[in-house]
C-alpha positions in Angstrom: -4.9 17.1 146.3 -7.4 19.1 144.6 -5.2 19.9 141.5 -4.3 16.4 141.4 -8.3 15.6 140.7 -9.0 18.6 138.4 -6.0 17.8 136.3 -8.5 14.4 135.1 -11.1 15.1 132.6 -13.3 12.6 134.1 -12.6 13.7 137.5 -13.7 17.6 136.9 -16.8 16.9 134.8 -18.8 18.1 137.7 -16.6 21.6 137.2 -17.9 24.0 134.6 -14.9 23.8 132.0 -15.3 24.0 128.2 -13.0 21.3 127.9 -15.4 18.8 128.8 -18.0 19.4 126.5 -15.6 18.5 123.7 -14.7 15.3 125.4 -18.6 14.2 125.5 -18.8 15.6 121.6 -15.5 13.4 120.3 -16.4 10.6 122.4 -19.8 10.5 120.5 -18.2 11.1 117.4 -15.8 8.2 118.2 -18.8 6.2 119.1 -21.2 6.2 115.9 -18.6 7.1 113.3 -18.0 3.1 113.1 -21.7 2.6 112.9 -22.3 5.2 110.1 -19.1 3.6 108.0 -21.0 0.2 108.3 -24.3 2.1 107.2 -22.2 3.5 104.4 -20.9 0.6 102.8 -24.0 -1.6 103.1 -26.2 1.5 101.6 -24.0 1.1 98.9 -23.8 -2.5 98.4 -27.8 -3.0 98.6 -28.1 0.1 96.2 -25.4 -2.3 93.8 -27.0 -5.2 94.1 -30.7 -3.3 93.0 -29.2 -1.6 90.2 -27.3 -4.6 88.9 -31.1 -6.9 89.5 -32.8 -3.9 87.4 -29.7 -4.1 84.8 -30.8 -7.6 84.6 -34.4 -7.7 84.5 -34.1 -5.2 81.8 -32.1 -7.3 79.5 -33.4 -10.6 80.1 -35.8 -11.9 76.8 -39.4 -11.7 77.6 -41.2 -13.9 76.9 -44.8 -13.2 75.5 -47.7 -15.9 75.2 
């Protein structure tokens, strides 16, 4: 019956194997990669959408009284 348990990741956390640490590590990994790809790509598009506003501002006439 024992083996039975210890075969299971979850099961033998409480067991000092080096196995589990790099199941906590991927499953954080797994966790905020997601997050940091949607950090990513709306760093990006708000650094777009300043540089495109600058672009703009900097070739609109001025107008001087």
């Amino acid at each position: 019956m024992n083996t039975l348990v210890l075969a299971c990741a979850v099961c033998g956390a409480g067991v000092d194997d080096p196995g589990s640490a790099s199941y906590v590590w991927m499953s954080v990994i797994i966790s905020l990669l997601p997050l940091l790809m949607l950090g990513g790509i709306l760093a990006w598009v708000v650094s777009s959408v300043r540089a495109a506003e600058k672009k703009d501002a900097e070739a609109a006439p001025r107008s001087e009284p």
